[in-house]
C-alpha positions in Angstrom: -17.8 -44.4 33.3 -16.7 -40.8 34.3 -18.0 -37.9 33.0 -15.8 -35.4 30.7 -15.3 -32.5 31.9 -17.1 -29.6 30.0 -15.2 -28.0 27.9 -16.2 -24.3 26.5 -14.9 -22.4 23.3 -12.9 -20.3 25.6 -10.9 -23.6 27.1 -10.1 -24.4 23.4 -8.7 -20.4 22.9 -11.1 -19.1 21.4 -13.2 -15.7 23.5 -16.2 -14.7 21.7 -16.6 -11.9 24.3 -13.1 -10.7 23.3 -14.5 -10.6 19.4 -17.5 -8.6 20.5 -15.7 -6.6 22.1 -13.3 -5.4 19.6 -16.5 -5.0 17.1 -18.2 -2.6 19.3 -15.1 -0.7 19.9 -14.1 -0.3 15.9 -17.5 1.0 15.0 -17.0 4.1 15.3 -14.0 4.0 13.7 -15.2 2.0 10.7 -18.3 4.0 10.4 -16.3 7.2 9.5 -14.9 5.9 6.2 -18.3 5.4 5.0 -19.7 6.6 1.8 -23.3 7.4 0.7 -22.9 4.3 -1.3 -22.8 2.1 1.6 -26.2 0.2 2.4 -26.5 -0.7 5.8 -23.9 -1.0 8.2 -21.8 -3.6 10.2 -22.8 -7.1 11.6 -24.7 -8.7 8.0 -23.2 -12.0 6.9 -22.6 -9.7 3.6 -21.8 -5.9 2.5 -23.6 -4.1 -0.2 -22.4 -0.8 -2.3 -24.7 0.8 -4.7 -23.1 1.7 -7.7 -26.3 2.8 -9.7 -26.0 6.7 -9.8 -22.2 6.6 -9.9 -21.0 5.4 -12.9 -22.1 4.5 -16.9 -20.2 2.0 -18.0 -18.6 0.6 -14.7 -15.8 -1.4 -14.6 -14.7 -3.1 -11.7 -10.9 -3.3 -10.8 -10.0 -5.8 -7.8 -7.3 -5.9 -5.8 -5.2 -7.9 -2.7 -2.3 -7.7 -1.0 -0.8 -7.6 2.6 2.4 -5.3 3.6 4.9 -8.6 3.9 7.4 -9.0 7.1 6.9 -5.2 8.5 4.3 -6.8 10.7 7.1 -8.4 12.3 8.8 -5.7 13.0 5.4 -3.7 14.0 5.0 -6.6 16.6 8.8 -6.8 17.8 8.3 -3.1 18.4 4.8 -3.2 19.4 3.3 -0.4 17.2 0.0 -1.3 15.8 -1.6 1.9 15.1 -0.3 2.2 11.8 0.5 -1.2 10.3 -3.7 -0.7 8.9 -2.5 2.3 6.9 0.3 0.3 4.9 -2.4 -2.2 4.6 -5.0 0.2 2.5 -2.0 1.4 1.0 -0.9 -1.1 -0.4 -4.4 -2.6 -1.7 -5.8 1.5 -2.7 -2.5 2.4 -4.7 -2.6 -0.8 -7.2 -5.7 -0.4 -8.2 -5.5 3.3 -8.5 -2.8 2.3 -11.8 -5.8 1.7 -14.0 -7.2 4.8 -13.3 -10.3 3.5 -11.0 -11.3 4.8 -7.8 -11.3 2.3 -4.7 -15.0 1.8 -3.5 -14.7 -0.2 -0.4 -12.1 -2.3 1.4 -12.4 -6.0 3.4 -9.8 -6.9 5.6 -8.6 -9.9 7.2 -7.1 -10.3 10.7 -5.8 -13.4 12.2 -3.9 -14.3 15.5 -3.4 -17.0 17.8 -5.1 -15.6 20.4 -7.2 -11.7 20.6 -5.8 -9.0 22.2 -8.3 -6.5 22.4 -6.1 -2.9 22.3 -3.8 -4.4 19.6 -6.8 -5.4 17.6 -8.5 -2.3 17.8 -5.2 -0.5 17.3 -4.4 -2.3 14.2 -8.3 -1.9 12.8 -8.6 1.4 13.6 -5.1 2.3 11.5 -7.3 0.3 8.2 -10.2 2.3 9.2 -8.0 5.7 8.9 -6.3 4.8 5.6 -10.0 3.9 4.1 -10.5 7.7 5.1 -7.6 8.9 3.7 -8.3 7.5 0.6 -12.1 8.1 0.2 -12.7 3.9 0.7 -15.2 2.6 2.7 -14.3 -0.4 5.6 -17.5 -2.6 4.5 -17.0 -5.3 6.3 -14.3 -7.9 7.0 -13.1 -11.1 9.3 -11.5 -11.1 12.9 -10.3 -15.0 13.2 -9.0 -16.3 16.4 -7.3 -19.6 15.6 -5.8 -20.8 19.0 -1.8 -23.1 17.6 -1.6 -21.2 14.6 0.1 -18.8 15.5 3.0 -17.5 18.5 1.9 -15.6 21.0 1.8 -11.7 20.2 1.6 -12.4 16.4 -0.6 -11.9 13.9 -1.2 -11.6 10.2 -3.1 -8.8 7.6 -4.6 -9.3 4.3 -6.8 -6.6 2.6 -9.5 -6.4 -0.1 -10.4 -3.7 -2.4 -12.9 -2.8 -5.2 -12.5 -0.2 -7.4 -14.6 1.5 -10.4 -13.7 3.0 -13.2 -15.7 3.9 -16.7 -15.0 1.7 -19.4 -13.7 4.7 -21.8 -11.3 5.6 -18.8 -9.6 2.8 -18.2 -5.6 3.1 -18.3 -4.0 0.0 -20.3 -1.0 1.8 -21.6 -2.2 1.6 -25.0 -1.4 5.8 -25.0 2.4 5.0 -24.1 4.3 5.5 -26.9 8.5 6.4 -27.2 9.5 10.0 -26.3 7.0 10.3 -22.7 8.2 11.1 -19.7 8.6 9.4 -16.7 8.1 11.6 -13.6 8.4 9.8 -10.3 6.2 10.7 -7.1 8.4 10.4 -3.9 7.5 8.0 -1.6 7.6 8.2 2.5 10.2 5.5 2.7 10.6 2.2 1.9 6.4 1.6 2.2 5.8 -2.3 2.7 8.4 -4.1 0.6 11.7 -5.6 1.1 11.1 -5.9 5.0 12.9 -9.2 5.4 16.4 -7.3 4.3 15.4 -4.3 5.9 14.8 -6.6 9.3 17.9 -8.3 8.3 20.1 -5.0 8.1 18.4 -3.5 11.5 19.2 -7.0 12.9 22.7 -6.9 12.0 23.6 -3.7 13.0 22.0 -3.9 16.3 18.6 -2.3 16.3 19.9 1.3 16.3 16.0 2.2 16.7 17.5 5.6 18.1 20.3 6.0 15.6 19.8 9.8 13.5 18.7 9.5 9.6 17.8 12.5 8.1 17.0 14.1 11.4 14.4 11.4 12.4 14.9 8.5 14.3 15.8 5.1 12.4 12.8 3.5 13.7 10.5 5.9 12.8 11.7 6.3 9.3 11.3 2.1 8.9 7.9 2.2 10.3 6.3 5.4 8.5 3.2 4.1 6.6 2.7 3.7 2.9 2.1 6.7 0.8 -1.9 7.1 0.1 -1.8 8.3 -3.8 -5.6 8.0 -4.2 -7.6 11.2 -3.7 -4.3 13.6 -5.4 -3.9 10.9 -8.4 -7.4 11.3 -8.8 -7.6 15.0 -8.8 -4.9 14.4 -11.7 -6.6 12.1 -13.7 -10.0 14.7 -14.0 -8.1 16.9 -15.3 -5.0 16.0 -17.2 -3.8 13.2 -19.9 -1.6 10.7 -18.0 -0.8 7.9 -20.2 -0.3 5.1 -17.5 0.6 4.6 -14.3 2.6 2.4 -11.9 2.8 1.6 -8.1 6.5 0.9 -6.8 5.8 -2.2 -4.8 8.2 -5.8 -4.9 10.5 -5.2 -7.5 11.3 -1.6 -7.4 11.5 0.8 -10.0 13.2 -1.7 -12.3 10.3 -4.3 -12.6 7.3 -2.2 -12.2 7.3 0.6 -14.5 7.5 -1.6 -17.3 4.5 -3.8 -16.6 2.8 -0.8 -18.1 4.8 0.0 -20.8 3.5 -2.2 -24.1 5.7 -4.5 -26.1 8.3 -2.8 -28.5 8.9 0.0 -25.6 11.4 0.1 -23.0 12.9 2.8 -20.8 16.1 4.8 -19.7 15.8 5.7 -16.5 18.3 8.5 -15.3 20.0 7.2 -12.4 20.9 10.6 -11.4 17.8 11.9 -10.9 17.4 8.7 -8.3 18.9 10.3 -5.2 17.8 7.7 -2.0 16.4 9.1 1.0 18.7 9.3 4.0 16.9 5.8 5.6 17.8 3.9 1.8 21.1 5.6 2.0 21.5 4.0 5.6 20.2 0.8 4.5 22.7 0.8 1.2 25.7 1.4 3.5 24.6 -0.5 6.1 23.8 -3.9 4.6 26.5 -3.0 1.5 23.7 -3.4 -0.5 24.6 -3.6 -4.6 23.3 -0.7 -6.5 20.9 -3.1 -8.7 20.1 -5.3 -5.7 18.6 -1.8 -4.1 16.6 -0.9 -7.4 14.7 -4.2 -7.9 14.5 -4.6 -3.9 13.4 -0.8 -2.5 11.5 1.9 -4.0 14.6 3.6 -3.7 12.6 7.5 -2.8 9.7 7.0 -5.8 6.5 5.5 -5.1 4.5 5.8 -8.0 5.1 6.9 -11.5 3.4 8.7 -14.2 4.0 8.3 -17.9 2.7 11.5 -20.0 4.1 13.6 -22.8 6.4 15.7 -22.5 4.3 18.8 -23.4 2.0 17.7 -20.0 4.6 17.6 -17.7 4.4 21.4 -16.7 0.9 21.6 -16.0 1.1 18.0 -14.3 4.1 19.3 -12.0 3.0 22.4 -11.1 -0.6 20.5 -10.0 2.0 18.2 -8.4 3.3 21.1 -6.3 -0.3 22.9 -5.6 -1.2 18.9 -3.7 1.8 18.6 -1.9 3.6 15.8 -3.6 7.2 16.1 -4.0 8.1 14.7 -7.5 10.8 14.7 -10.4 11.6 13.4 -13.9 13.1 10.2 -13.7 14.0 9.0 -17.6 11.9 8.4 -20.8 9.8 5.7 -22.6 12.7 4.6 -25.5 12.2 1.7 -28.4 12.8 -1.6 -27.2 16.1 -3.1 -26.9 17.8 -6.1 -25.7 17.3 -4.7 -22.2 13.9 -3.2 -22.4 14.5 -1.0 -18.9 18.1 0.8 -18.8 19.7 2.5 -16.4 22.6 4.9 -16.7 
């Protein structure tokens, strides 16, 4: 009878030097989002965060999410460094609604086979966003799965825990008819509605060059997600903001109102929407209908605060002072038939 032939983890795909590799070389990187709340550091089969001098009456907000088909386009155009920051953003700015502070962040990488740069590159750009946004990288999972995926590809998903004290916590139960809307702008499209974006770009011929708004096309489809956390914060210490709500799948007409409670709807002022040259591009370009755009793009607002209307000075002019760009978008109005309008 012959003998096999040895076969090692690294015939079947799989290069655990490759893994330790990438580890060594995001430690720095992960180390600098750290908190003092952090026990220990990389490498345990677990993470640990001390909440014990922080809070009263914590409670915990949890979030997930991933930032959808612009990791294809990240691949087809082979810029990693940033895709990490949509990532956070996306995970940080959901569960900043409520009012809670993000803690610490997990992520999730996958790919057929490890490339070591695009790893790091893609690890480190998580890492910075945790940064930007006061979260700590704890901990998370490299997988190598050789089949599962085509060469050059790979997928994100991201973790987060917030904290927020119990008497804090924004529910919307504030809202009431007569508040203002006033809309935070966003840095372009963020992570949602890629697969029309891709689609449009696709169709017209990857203009990655073409002008828009005196940047290049490309660059305005890849800038990352808009990190809210550490101004929204600053907001929330020292002003009344009756809720909140992150412009993610579904645009401006299907988020806001997940805040608002039952009996209210709202009148947005289309007007005071006016789309950024790279959603004006994408509009023309892919003769996009006007309500297609609103519950498929962010359409220029991010995030959205509902206050009263005797707060919005104070809240703007803070707006200003931390460098956010913003406007009032409509009103909180009695329900209706249609409980969002827009005219």
């Amino acid at each position: 009878m012959t003998t096999p032939t040895p076969i090692t983890y690294r015939d079947a795909g799989v290069d655990i030097d490759a893994g330790n590799e990438v580890v060594e070389r995001i430690k720095p990187l992960v180390k600098r989002s750290f908190r003092p709340e952090v026990m220990g550091g990389l490498g345990g089969f677990g993470a640990m965060f001390d909440l014990s001098n922080k809070y009263r009456e914590p409670v915990l907000v949890s979030g997930t999410d991933g930032v959808g088909t612009k990791l294809k386009l990240a691949q087809q155009l082979n810029r990693h460094d940033t895709i990490g920051i949509d990532l956070v953003a996306m995970c940080v700015n959901d569960v900043l609604v409520q009012g809670a502070e993000p803690l610490f962040f997990l992520d999730y990488f996958a790919t057929g086979k490890l490339d070591v740069d695009t790893t790091v590159a893609v690890v480190g750009g998580i890492a910075r966003g945790c940064e930007l946004s006061g979260c700590a990288l704890i901990g998370g999972e490299t997988a190598e799965m050789p089949d599962m995926y085509p060469p050059g590809e790979y997928d994100l998903a991201g973790f987060c825990v917030a904290a927020v004290e119990k008497s804090k916590i924004l529910d919307g139960a504030k809202v009431q008819a007569g508040d203002v809307l006033l809309g935070i702008a966003s840095s372009g499209p963020h992570s949602n509605g890629y697969s029309l974006v891709r689609r449009i770009y696709d169709r017209a011929g990857r203009p990655a060059d073409l002008d828009v708004g005196g940047r290049k096309l490309v660059d305005a489809l890849m800038e990352p997600t808009q990190l809210y956390v550490k101004p929204i914060l600053e907001l929330l210490s020292k002003h009344d903001i009756h809720a909140m709500a992150h412009i993610t799948g579904g645009g401006l007409t299907e988020n806001i109102i997940r805040v608002i409670p039952d009996g209210l709807g709202l009148d947005i002022d289309a007007s005071a929407i006016v789309l950024p040259p790279v959603f004006d591009w994408l509009q023309r370009e892919g003769a996009v209908p006007r309500e297609e755009m609103w519950r498929t793009f962010n359409c220029g607002v991010g995030f959205v605060l509902v206050l009263a209307p005797n707060d919005v000075a104070a809240v703007s002019a803070d707006l200003q002072r931390l460098g956010l760009s913003h406007r009032e978008i409509g009103k909180v109005a009695q329900g209706g038939a249609e409980r969002v309008r827009i005219g």
